[in-house]
N, C-alpha and C positions, 0 to 999 in steps of 0.2 A: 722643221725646215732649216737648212744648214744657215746661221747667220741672222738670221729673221730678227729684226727689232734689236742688235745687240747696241745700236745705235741712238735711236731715238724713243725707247722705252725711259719714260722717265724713273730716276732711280734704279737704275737695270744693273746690272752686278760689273764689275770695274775689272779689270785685270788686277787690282791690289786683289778685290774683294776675292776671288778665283783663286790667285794664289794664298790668301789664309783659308778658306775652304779647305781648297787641295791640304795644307798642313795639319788643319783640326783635325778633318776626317783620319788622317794616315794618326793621328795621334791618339785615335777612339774617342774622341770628344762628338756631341751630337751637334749638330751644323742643322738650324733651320729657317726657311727662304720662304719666301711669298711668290706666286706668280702674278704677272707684270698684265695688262691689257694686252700685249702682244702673243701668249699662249693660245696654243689651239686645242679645242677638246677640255680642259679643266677653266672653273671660274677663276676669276679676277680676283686678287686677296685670297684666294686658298692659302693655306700654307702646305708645305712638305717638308721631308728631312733631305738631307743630302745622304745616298749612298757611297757616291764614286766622284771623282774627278777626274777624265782624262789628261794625257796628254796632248788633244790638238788643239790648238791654235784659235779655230772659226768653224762653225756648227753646232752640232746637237752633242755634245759631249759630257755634260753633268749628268750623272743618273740621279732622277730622285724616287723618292715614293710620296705621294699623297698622302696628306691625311685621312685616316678610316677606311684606306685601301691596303690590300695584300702586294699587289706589284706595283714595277717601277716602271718609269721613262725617264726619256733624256732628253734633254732642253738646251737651249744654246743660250748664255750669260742674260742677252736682249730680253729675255723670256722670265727670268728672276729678278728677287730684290731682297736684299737684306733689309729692307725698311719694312716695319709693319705699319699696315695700314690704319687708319685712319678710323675709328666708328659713327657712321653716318647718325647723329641725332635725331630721336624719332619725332614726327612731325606731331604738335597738339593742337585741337582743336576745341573751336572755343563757341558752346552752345550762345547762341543767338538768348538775348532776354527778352521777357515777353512787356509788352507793350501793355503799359496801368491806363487803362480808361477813366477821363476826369469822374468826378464827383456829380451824380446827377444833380440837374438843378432845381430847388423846387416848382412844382406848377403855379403858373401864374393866370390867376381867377378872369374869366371873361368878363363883361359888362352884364352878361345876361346871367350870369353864375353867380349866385350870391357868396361872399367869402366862408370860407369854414372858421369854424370856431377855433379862439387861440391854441385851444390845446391841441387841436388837431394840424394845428400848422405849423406848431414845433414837432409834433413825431414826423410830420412827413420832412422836416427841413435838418434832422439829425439824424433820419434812416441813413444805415451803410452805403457805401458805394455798394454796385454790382461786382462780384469777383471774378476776376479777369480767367480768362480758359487756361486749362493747360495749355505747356506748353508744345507737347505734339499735336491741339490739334489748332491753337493760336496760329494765324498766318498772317506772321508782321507785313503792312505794306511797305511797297518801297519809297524811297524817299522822289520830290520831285525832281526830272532832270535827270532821274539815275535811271540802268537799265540791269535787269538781273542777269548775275555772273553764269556764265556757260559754262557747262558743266567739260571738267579735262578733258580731252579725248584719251583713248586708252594707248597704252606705251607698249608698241609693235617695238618685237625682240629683234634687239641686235644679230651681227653675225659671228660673235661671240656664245652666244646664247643660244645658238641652233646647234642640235648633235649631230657630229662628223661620223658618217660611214666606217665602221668597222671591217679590216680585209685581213683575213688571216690566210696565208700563202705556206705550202706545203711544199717542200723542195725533193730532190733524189737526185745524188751523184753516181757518176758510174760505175764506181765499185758498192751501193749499195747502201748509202750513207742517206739518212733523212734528217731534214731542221726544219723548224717549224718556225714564223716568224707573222707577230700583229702590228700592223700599222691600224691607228684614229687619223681618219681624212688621209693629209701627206705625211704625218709624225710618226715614225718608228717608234713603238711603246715597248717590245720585245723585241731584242734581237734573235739573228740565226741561234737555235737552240736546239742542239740532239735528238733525234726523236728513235727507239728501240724500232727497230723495224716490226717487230711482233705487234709494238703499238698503231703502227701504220694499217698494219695486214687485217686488227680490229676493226679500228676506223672503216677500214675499204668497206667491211660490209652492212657496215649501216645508211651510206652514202647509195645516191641511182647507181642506175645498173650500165651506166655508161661512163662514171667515174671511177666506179670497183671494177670494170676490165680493164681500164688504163694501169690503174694503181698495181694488180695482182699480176699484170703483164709485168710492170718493172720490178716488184717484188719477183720475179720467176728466172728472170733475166740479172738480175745479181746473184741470184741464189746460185746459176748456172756457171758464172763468171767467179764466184768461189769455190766452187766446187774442181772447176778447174784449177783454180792457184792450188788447192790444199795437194791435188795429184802432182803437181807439180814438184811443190817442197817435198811430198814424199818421195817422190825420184831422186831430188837431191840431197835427202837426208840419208837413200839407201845408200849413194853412189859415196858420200863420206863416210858412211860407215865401213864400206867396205875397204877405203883407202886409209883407214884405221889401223883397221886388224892387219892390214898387212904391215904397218909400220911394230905391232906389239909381235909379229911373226919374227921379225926379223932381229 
């Protein structure tokens, strides 16, 4: 979209930054840019190369290409950055440790229990502790006064992040001329581009049967409208020829 973000994209491509582009590219040097949060259709920190630079002014006039893609689009300054982004540190986490149960205590004889014998009161007063559980299946409690943390909720996609409609538009001029042209969402990705009319006449018939009579109607209707012109120039080609010979007559 013509203009979009050339403004308030932060780090978004400058008039200096456009005209050293424009200079690299014309000099074969490789020029390569980031897309801005403001891009439609490609992620945020993608990179691309620069193919083209126009001449206008405000719009979608850079052509790039993506990286790991075959074709190009055109983007308007707002939409770019020569800065590379940033790499988000990955988040660590840190297992919880399991909680050591004291040291049992030895038993302490009732009145009506006669004591056990010395020896048998130091093996029971230097037995091991009990070995505290693993730790998946140990469930520390929580402290007093505290409440257990809520789990994130999940992170509902931007509108960035949702794919834009695909329209590919099929033209015919009157003398018989076809281009083919893709726009993602509003962004022209392809311009008008040539299309063999034989390539068209193809297409027609794999398409319903109400788009292939539209189609083979204008395909029949320029064919007719050329066929015309060629009779035409053959008149005129006869009529000098013959205003030729009379000129080598004489």
């Amino acid at each position: 979209m013509a203009g979009r973000g050339s403004s308030t994209a932060p780090g978004a491509l400058t008039e200096a930054d456009v005209a050293a582009a424009r200079d690299e590219v014309s000099a074969g040097k490789a020029v390569t840019v980031w897309f801005t949060a403001a891009a439609v259709g490609v992620p945020a920190g993608g990179s691309a190369k620069v193919v083209a630079v126009g001449d206008v002014a405000e719009g979608d006039f850079i052509q790039v290409r993506p990286a790991g893609s075959r074709d190009t689009m055109f983007c308007s300054p707002g939409e770019l950055t020569r800065t590379r982004p940033a790499r988000k540190p990955a988040a660590t986490r840190r297992r919880p440790e399991p909680a050591t149960p004291p040291p049992a205590a030895p038993p302490t004889p009732t009145p009506s229990t006669p004591a056990p014998p010395p020896a048998v009161r130091a093996r029971r007063a230097t037995a091991p502790p009990s070995a505290p559980r693993p730790p998946e299946e140990a469930a520390p409690a929580a402290a007093p006064g505290t409440t257990p943390a809520k789990k994130a909720p999940a992170r509902t996609r931007s509108r960035a992040d949702r794919p834009a409609p695909v329209t590919v538009s099929l033209t015919s001029t009157v003398e018989g001329d076809w281009t083919v042209e893709v726009r993602v969402g509003a962004k022209k990705i392809v311009s008008a581009t040539p299309v063999p009319a034989t390539d068209v006449a193809a297409v027609s018939r794999s398409l319903p049967a109400a788009v292939a009579e539209v189609m083979t109607s204008a395909l029949a209707e320029a064919r007719r409208r050329q066929e015309e012109r060629v009779a035409r120039l053959r008149e005129e080609l006869d009529a000098a020829q013959r205003t030729l010979e009379q000129f080598a007559a004489d």
